[in-house]
N, C-alpha and C positions, 0 to 999 in steps of 0.2 A: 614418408613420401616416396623410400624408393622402392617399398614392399607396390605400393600404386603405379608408381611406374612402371615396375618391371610387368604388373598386370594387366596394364594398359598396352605394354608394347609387347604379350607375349604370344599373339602369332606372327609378331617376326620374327622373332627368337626362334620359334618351332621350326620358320619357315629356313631361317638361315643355318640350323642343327640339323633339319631333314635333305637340305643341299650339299654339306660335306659329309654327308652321311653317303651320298649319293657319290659322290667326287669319289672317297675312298675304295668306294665298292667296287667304282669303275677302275679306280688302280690294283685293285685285289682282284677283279675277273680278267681284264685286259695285258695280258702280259706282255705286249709291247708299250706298254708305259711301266715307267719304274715303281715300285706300293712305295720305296723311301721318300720319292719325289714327290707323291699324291700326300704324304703323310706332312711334307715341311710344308707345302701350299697350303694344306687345313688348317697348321698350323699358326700361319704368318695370316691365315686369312680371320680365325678367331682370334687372334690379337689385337689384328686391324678391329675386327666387330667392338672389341670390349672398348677400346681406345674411343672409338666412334658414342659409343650409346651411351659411354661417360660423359663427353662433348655434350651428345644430345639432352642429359639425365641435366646436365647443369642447366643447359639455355631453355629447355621445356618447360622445367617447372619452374623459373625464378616468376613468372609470370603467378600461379596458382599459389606456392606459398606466399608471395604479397596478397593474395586473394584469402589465404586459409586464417593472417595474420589481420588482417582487415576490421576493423572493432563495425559494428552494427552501425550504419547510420547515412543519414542521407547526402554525405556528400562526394559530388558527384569528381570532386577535387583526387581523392583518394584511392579513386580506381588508378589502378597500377595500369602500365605503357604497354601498350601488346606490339609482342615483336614478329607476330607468324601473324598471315590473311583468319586460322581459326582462333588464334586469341581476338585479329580485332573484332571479330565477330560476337564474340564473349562479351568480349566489351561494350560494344553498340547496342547490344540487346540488353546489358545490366543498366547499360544508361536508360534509355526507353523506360527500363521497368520501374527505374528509381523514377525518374518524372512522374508517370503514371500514378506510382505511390504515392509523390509529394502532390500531385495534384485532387486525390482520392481524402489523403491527410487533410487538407485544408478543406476540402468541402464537411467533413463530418466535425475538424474542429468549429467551422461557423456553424454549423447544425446544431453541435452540442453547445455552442454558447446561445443560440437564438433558444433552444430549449430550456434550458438553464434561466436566462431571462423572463422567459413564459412564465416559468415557474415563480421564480419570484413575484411578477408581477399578481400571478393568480395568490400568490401565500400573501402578499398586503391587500386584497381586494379583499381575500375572505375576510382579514381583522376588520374589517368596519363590522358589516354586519354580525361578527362575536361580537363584539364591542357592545353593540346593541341589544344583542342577546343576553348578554351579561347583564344588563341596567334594569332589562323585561322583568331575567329571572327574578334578581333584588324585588322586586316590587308584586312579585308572586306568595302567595298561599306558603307560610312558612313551612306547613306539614312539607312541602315537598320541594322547598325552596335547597336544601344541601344534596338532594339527588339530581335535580336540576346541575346546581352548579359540578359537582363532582361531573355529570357526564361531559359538561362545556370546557371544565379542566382538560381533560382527559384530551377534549378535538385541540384544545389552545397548544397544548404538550405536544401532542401530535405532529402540530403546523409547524411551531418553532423547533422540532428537529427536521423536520425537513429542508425548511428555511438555514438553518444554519449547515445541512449534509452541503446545499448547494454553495455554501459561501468557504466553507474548510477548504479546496482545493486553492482558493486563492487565499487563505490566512494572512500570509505573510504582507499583502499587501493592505492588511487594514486593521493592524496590530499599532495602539498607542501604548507606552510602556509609562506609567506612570505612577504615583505614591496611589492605594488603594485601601481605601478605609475598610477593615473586613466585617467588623459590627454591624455596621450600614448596608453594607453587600449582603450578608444574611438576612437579616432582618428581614431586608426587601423580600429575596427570594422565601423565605419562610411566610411572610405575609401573601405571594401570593397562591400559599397553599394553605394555606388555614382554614377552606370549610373543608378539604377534603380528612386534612388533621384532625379537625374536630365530630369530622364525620369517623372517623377511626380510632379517637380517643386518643389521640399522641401529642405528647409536648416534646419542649426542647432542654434541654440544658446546657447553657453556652458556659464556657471559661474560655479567655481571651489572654491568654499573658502576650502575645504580638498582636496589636491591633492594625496594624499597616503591611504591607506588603507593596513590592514592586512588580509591577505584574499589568496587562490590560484589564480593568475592569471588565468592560462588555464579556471578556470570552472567557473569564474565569467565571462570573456570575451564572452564564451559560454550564460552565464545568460543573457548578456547587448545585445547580439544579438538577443536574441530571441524578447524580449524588445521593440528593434530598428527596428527589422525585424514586428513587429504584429504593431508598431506605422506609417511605413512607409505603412506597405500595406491597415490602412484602414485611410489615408490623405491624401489632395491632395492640390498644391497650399501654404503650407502653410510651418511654420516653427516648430522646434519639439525642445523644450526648456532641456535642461538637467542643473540641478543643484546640486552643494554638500552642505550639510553645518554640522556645527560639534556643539555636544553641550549635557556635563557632559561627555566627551570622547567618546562620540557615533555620528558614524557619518549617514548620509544618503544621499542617491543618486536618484533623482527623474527624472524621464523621461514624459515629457509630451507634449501630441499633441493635434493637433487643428483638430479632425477626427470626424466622424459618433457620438464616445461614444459606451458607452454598458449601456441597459436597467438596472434600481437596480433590477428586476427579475433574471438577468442574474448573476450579481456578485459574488454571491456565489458558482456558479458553475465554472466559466472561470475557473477553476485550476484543473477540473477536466480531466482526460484522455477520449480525442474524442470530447469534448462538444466543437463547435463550433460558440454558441451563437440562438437565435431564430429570430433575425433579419439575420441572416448569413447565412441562409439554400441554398441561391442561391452561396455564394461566392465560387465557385470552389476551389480559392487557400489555403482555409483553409482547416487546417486540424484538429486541436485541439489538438496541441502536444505541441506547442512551449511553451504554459506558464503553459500549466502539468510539461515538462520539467525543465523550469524554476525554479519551487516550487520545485520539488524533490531535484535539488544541492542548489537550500536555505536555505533549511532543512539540508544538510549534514553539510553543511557550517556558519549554527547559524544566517544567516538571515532572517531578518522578513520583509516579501511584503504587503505592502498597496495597497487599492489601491481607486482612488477617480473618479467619471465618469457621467457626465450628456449626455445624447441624444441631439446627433448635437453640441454640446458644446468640445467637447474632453475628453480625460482619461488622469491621471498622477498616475504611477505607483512609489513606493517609496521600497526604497532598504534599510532597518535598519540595518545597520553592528553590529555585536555584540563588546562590550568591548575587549580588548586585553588580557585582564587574562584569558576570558573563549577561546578565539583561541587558545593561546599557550595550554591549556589542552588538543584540537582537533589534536593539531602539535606532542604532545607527545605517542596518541594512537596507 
């Protein structure tokens, strides 16, 4: 702060260095004044100076360092006391801009929540007519009844991650934490992939040694699909092991296929939003959402994701449930 000060104030400096510059010269040419005399007055007078710009270095900037110290944010409580007419000018102008901004804020939050709404509302309109679509195909030409369905998967997949991108920013408020039967929770989600399975030749093999878990059903089932859904779309032929096992109260739920793998280049990234992988640039159906998604309700949720994966060999993704004391803290928020 005083490297800025002194920058800020240094044509007076210059100006007040180029005046006893001037004083002296006149006691060094003018030989009816004393040079000793000219020399103590420069003296007492750059004294006075430093005395003064200290005074000044202190009251000038306590206003700007509250300013420099100031955390981000809109309120309008926290603007520091202007003691000079150009701080309160600072001031009045930061207030205006903070309004401005809270009022600018609040319009683009109801924007984005009226959008947000839209949304939803259009993601339950489409399920009717799936729904119906869904009943059509059954009752269609079996020759082409599992490519049917495989493509109407693929839109269903589609909408329920959209549907849920829009609902994660509010998780927290619509999280039940309760006993969750996990047999049941698969099964479903496996059953409602089973022509695309059967269209790609892949079973399951379940071992359960924890059948329960405490956790939201809705948003884990959500998790276990996405899971299921990225494990069936890059295997073929083959079978996709799922197992629980429990141990110091924690339990974990692993999913694993016998698919392509993903590069250790890659690994770090799969969880990011869009990344799609660098072997994957050709795969149309991916999108890079599913296990962004994933990661966001494992985080609300106090899960921790592994994940393990050699090229050509398979991946097995690992679901760490957290302890049951720290859920119930989650149940209580």
């Amino acid at each position: 702060m005083i490297q800025i000060f002194l920058k800020e104030r240094a044509s007076w400096i210059l100006f007040f260095i180029f005046s006893q510059l001037l004083v002296m010269a006149m006691g060094y040419l003018d030989t009816s004044i004393p040079f000793l005399s000219t020399v103590y007055i420069t003296f007492i007078s750059c004294l006075s100076f430093v005395i003064f710009m200290t005074i000044r270095y202190e009251r000038e900037t306590r206003f700007f360092k509250h300013l420099h110290a100031l955390e981000s944010s809109f309120d309008l409580t926290a603007i520091p006391e202007a003691n000079s007419p150009f701080e309160a000018i600072t001031s009045e102008r930061m207030s205006e801009q903070i309004q401005v901004f809270k009022h600018q804020l609040n319009g683009l939050q109801i924007s984005l929540e009226q959008e947000k709404d839209d949304m939803l509302n259009w993601i339950h309109e489409v399920k009717t007519p799936l729904t119906t679509l869904q009943l059509m195909i059954e009752r269609t030409d079996p020759t082409h009844r599992s490519q049917l369905m495989y493509e109407w998967l693929r839109i269903h997949l589609l909408l329920d991650q959209q549907l849920h991108l829009k609902r994660i920013p509010f998780i927290q408020n619509d999280l039940y934490i309760e006993k969750t039967d996990l047999q049941k929770l698969l099964f479903q989600e496996i059953k409602s992939l089973r022509q695309w399975c059967m269209q790609k030749r892949i079973g399951f093999d379940i071992s359960l040694e924890t059948e329960e878990v405490l956790t939201d059903a809705k948003w884990l089932g959500f998790m276990i699909r996405q899971l299921l859904t990225n494990a069936v779309k890059y295997s073929e032929d083959s079978d996709i092991s799922i197992r629980s096992t429990s141990k110091d109260g924690v339990t974990t739920l692993s999913i694993e296929d016998v698919g392509q793998g993903i590069a250790s280049k890659d690994l770090p990234r799969i969880f990011d939003k869009g990344f799609t992988g660098t072997a994957n640039h050709q795969h149309h159906a991916a999108t890079g959402m599913g296990l962004y998604l994933a990661k966001q309700v494992a985080e609300s949720l106090l899960i921790t994701t592994e994940v393990e994966s050699t090229v050509g060999e398979g991946t097995r993704f690992s679901l760490i449930f957290a302890k049951e004391n720290e859920l119930i803290r989650i149940a209580r928020m």
